[in-house]
N, C-alpha and C positions, 0 to 999 in steps of 0.2 A: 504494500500500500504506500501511492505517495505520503511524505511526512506530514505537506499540508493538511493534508486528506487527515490523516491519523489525527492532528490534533483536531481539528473542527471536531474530528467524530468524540473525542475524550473532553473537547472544554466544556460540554454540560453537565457531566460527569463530575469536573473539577470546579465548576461554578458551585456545583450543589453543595459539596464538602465546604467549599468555604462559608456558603449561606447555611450551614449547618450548626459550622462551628460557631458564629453569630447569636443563631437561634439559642443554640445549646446552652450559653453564656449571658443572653437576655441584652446583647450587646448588635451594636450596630457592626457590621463584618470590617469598615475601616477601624475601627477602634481597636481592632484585635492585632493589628502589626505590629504592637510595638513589645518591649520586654517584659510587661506585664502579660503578655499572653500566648507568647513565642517561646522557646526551651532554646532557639540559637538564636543569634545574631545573623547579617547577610554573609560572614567574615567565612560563613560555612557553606555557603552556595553560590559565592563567586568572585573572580579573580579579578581585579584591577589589570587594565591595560600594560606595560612592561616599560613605556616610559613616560607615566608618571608617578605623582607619589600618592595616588588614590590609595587608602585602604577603607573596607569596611567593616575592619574589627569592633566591634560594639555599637555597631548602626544597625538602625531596622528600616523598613519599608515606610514607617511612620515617619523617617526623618526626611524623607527627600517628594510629601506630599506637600499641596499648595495648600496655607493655613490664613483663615479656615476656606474651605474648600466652596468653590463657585454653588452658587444655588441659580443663577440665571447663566446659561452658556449661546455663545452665538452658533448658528447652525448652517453647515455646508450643504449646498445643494448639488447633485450631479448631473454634470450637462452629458447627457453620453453622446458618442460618436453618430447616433443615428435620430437623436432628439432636434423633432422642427424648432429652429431658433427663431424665423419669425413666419408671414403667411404665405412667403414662397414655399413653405416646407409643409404645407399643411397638405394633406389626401385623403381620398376617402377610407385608407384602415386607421387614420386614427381614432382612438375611443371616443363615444360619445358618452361618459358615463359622470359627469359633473366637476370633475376635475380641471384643473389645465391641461393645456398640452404645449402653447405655446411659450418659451421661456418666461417674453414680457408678462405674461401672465402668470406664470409662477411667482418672478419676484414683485408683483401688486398685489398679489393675493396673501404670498406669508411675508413679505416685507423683509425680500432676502437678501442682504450683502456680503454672501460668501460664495464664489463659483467655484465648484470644482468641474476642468473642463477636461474631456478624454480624448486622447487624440488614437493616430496610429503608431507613429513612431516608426513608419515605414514608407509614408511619403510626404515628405519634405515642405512640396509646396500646398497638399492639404490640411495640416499642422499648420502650417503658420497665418491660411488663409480662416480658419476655423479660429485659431486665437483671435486674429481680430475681428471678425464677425462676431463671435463673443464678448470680445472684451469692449466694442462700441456701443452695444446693447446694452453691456454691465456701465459704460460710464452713460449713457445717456438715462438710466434708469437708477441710480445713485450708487447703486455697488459699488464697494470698496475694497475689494478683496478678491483676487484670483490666484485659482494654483492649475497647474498644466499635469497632467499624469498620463504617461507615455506607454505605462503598463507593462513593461519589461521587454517592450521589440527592439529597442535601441541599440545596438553593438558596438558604436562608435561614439565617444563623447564629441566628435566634430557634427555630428548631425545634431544635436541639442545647442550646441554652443552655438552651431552657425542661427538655427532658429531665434534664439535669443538675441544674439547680436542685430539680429534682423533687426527687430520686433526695438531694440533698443534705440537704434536709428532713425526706424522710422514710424514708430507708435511710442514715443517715452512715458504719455501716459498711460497706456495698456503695460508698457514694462514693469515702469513700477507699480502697477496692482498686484504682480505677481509676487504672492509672498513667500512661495516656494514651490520645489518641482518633486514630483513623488516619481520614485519605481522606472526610469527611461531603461535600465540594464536588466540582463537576466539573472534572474533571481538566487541561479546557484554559484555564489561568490567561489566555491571549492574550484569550478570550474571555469569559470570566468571571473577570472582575478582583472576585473578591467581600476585603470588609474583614474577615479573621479576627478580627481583637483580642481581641474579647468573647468568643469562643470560648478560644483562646490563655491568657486571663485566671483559667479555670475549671481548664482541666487543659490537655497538654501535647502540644500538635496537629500531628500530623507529617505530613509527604506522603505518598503512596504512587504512584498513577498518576501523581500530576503531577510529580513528578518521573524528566521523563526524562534529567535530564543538567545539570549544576551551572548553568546558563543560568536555568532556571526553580529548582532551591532559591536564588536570586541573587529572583528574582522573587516567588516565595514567601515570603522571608523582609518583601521589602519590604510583602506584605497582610497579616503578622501570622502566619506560622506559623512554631515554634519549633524541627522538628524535621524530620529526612527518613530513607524507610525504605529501605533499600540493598538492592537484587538482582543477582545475578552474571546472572541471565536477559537484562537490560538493557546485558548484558555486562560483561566484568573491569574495563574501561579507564573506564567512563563511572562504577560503582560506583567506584571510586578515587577520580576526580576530584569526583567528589561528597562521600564524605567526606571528602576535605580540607577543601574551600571548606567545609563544615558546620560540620568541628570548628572553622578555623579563627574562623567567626564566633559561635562559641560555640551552636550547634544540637544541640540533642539526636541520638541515630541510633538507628535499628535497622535489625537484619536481615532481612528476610521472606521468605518461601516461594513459588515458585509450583507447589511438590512438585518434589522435588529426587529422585529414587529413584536408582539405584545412580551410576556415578560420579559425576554433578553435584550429589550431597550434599556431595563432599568439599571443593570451593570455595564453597560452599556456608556450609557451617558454618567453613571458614578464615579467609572473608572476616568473620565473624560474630565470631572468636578474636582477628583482629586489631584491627577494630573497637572502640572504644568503648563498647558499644551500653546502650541502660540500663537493659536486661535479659535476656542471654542471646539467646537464639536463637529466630524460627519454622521448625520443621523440621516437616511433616503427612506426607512420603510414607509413613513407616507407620501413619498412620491411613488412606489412602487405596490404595497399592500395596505393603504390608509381604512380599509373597512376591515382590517384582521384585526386590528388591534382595538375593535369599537368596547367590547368589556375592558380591557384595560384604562382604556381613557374614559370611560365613566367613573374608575375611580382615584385617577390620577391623571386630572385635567393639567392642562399644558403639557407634558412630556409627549404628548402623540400628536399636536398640532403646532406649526412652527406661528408666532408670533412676534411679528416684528421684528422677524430674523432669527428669533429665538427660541430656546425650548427651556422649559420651566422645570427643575427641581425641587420644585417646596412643599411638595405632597409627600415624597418620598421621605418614611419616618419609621423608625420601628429596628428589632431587633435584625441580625442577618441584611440582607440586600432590602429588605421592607416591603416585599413585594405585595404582603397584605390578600395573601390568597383567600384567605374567606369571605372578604368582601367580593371578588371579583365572579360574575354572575353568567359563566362561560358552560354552556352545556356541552358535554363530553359524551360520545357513544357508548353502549356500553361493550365490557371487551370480550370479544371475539373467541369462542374456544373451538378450537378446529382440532378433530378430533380424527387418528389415524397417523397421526407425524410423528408420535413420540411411544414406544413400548410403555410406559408407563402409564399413559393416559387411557 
């Protein structure tokens, strides 16, 4: 099994344990990182970089979170590769189902000033014509904030460098919205040990598939990349230990998404609250599944609707993640016995 694959499949698994030990304790699951509720230190799960003088003998996960932690985060929206930006783009298979569909309309409806835009990374002059078609939209419509994500087709940092230089020449205000570039390389640094620098140099290059686990942002940081994007998908424990080793050596972070809809929003955007990050939050499942999650957001309003660009944490309360399950009024099948599969049954 790809490694990806393996954690996705284990970080619910490893979500629960942590919401467990929470519950267990009558304690909120960030409260438990620190030496009152831990038996080690981070000193026993990971290694500083080899030239500096990081250590983290007698630090916990509790020392390198943002105090106190955001209750209002700004929210990224995902422009994908085949999303009509404006009514040149519109056809007849778009949904008619009460949503937007066109970008302007996205960002007037949740009052969005963070684009995340998707490119290819594989040709040249559709990238760069895409950023700015983008990014004119974004400033004509007050957006303040873009990032460019290439998604690991890139092989060459001259194809991103040339883009940006482009784009610096002859868009400096679409340039500077760009407040960083996620994922342009392939993601298995073992084998593609490519030299970021150049890129790094331009704007502000974070991981995303490649980092699976503070091991490779340890390896990443040594090719020149400055930042790493944190997902609870890849589980609680490995997203931890990653932003430590990050903060600690001075790395940018973000949060990302790989649609989070009803309860896996709420560590989700937790992990995002305590975080650093150095801009709010990517949250999509209500661009993507906003009627999944309709029992959670009855009882924790704002987290499933972006408002004013934003998504709300101040329902979120209780022991563990607070997820508040006996409130939440979700009918469930009942389960299935299929009978003839197992000698025993």
């Amino acid at each position: 099994m790809p490694w990806l694959a393996a954690l996705v499949c284990c970080s619910a698994f490893d979500i629960a344990l942590h919401d467990a030990y929470g519950m267990l304790h009558h304690v909120p699951v960030y409260q438990t990182y620190g030496p009152n509720w831990m038996n080690s230190d981070l000193g026993a799960f990971l290694s500083p970089a080899r030239d500096t003088k990081v250590s983290f003998a007698g630090r916990y996960p509790i020392d390198f979170f943002r105090q106190p932690p955001k209750r209002r985060l700004a929210a990224w929206h995902l422009v994908g590769g085949m999303d009509p930006l404006d009514a040149a783009g519109e056809n007849a298979s778009n949904p008619d189902d009460g949503y937007p569909v066109l970008l302007r309309e996205w960002i007037r409806r949740d009052g969005l000033y963070c684009l995340k835009i998707k490119l290819r990374g594989n040709d040249g002059g559709w990238d760069y014509t895409r950023l700015v078609h983008t990014g004119r939209i974004a400033v004509e419509e007050g957006v303040r904030w873009l990032t460019a994500d290439f998604n690991c087709t890139v092989t060459d940092p001259r194809y991103v460098n040339e883009i940006l230089d482009r784009l610096r020449d002859e868009e400096p205000r679409i340039y500077g919205m760009i407040l960083y570039v996620e994922q342009p390389f392939p993601y298995e640094l073992d084998q593609h040990g490519i030299d970021v620098h150049s890129v790094a140099a331009r704007k502000p290059l974070f991981m995303d598939e490649s980092a699976h686990d503070w091991r490779m942002v340890r390896r990443g940081r040594e090719l020149g990349w400055t930042g790493v994007a944190l997902k609870t998908c890849k589980t609680q424990t490995g997203a931890l230990l990653s932003l430590c080793w990050a903060e600690a050596h001075g790395m940018g972070l973000m949060v990302q998404d790989l649609t989070n809809p009803m309860v896996a929003q709420i560590p989700h955007v937790l992990l995002a609250a305590h975080a650093n990050t150095i801009m709010g939050v990517e949250t999509n499942a209500m661009q993507f599944y906003p009627e999944a999650s309709r029992p959670e957001e009855a009882v924790h309003p704002g987290l499933y609707q972006r408002r004013a660009g934003s998504v709300d944490l101040a329902t979120i309360s209780g022991p563990g993640f607070g997820y508040r399950m006996q409130d939440i009024k979700r009918p469930l099948p009942e389960p299935e016995i299929t009978t003839g599969l197992c000698p025993e049954i």
